[in-house]
N, C-alpha and C positions, 0 to 999 in steps of 0.2 A: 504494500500500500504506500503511494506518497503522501507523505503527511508536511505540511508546512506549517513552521511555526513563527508568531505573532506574538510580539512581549512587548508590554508598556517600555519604553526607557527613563523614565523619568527616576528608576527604582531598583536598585543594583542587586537589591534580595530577587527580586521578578526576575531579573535578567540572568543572575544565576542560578536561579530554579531553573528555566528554562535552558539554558546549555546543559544541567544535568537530566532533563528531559531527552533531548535531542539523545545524547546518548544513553540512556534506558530505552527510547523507542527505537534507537538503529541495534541496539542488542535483540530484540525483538524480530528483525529482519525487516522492520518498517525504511523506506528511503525519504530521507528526512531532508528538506529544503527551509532555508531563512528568510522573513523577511526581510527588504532591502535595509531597515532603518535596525531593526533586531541583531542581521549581522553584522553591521557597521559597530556596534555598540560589541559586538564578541570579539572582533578584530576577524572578520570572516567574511564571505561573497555572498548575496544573495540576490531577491528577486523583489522587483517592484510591485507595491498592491496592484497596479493594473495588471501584471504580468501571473497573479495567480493564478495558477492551475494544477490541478491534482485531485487526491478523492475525499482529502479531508484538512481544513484548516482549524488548527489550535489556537487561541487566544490566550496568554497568562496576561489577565488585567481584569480592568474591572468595565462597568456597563459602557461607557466613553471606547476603550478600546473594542469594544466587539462592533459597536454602529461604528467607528471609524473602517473597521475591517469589510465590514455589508457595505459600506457607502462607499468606500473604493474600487471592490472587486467588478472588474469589466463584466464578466461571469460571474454568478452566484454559484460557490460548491459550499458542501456542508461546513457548517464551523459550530465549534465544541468549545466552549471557553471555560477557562479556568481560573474563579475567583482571587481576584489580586485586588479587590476594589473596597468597599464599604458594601453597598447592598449585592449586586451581582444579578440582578433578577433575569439578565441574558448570557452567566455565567454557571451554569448548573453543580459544575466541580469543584469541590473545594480542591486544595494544593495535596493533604494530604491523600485523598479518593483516586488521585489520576491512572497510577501506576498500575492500582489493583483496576480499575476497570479498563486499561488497555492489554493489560494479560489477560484479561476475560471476556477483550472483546477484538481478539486480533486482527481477522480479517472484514469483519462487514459489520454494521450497525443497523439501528433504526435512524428514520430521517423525518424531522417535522418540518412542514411548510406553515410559513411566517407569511401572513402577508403585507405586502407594503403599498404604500400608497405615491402613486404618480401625480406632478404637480407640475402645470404649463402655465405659465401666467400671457393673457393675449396671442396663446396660440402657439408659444415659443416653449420647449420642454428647458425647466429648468433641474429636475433629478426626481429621485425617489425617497421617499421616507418610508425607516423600520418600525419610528416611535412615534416621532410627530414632525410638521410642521408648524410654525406660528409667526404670525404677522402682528410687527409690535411699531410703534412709530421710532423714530431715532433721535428723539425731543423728549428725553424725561418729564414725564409730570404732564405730559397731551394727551387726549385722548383720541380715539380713531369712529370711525361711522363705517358700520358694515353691510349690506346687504345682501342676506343669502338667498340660495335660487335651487329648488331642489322640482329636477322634470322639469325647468321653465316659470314655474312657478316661485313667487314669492312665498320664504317662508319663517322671515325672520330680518328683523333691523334690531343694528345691535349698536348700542354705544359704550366702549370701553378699551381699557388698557391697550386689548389684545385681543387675539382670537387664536385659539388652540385648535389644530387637527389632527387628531390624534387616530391611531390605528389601536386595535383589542389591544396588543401587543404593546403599544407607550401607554396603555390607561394605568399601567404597576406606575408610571414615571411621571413626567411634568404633570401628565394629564390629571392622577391622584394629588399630587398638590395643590392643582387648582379648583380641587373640589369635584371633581368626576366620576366616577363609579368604577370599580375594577370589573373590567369583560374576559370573560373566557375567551384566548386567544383561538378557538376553533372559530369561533362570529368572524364572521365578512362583516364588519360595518365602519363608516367613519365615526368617528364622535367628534364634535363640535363642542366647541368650549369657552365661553367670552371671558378674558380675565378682567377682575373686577370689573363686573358691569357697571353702569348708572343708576338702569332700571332692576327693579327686582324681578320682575317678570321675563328676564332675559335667563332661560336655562339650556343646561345641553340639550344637544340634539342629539340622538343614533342614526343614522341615517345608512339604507342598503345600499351596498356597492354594485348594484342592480340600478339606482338609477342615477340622473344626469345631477352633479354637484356642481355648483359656481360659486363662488365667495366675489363681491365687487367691493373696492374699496372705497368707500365713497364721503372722500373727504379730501383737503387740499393739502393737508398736513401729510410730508414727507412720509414714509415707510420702507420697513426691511420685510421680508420673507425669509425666515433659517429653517432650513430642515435637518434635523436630527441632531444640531447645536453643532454641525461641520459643517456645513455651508450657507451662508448669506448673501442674497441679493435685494438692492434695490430695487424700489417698487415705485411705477410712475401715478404721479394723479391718475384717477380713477382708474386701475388698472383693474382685470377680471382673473383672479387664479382660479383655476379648474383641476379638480379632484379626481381622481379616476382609479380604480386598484389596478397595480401596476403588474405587466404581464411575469416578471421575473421578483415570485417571493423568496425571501429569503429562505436556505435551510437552516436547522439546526438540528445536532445529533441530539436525539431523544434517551437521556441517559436512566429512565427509569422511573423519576422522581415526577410523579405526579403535579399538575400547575396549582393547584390549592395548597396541597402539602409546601408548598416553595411560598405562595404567599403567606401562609400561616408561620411558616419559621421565619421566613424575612423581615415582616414586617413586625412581628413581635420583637424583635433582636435589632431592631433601628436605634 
């Protein structure tokens, strides 16, 4: 099996877990590749996140590093991460589990589909999100005017902060902070989320990935667009992003651990 491995750098214990990894899984007979910044940081050659390819990628970090690894990858191949972080809730393994489940799982796994959500603003693709997108102004202390359009229809003006889009899968993340519900990552749905609204009558939405999503901005006040907190773009007066589930979800190795069981232990242990 080719296995590639992905380590935070910011963190010299991570970085050398993960070279004692590299050689636990080549004793194993696994052929083991580095990321470009991972081996840079070993004194060693590897390969660019666009350039990944193979039948499984390893992440040692925490929730940041695994959506950096999704949000680079040209291709989506499975990736398995292995908690280096604070919560981990895209991190399934702790540091000490790893070992004992790649001798237990040498040649093939199970594989979950993630879905992600596709984001064009005016027609133009600007990428995909694991967790969420949100559209915040870049004026502290302004607020924004939103209009949503779900099938052409109007189905919500919003005025506030921000506007959260969140995928089942970000509802563990920004989306729980901003008050949102946690969904079972099996849902296809978006969720909608205004941060601090104005009006009190301004609540999420779930909305099916079956039908047509539009967000307009609809105010004069400057704007950004980040998806998954790696990428930010400018956003023109009244510009129109449009939501769509994106053809290529992410995978992740399904290491056994039921998604309740994982919010139950995480979030109590915050």
């Amino acid at each position: 099996m080719k296995i590639v491995l992905v380590s935070r750098i910011d963190d010299t214990n991570a970085l050398r877990y993960t070279a004692e990894l590299a050689r636990d899984l080549g004793g194993l007979g696994h052929e083991i590749v580095l990321e470009e910044g991972t081996a840079r940081e070993l004194g060693q050659e590897g390969i660019p996140f666009e350039e990944i390819a193979g039948d499984l990628v390893v992440v040692v970090g925490g929730d940041g590093s695994v959506l950096l690894t999704v949000h680079q990858m040209k291709q989506q191949v499975p990736v398995l991460g292995i908690n280096w972080g604070e919560v981990g809730f895209l991190a399934d393994l702790e540091p000490n589990e790893a070992r004992a489940f790649f001798a237990a799982n040498r040649n093939e796994f199970q594989v979950e589909r993630r879905m992600r959500i596709s984001l064009s603003v005016d027609g133009k693709q600007f990428g995909d999100a694991l967790n969420e997108a949100v559209i915040v102004t870049d004026r502290p202390a302004k607020m924004l005017r939103f209009a949503v359009y779900v099938d052409g229809t109007p189905a919500e003006r919003v005025r506030a902060d921000g506007l959260l889009i969140s995928t089942p899968t970000g509802s563990t993340a920004y989306a729980m902070s901003a008050g949102g519900p946690i969904i079972d990552p099996q849902i296809e749905g978006i969720l909608i989320i205004p941060l601090a609204p104005y009006m009190l009558s301004s609540r999420p939405h779930l909305i099916s990935t079956g039908r047509d999503l539009e967000i307009t901005l609809d105010t004069e006040k400057p704007a950004h667009l980040v998806i998954d907190g790696q990428s930010t773009f400018e956003l023109e007066k009244k510009a129109t992003v449009t939501v769509r589930r994106s053809d290529q979800p992410a995978l992740f190795v399904h290491t056994g651990k039921p998604f309740f069981e994982k919010v139950n232990h995480k979030l109590r242990n915050l």
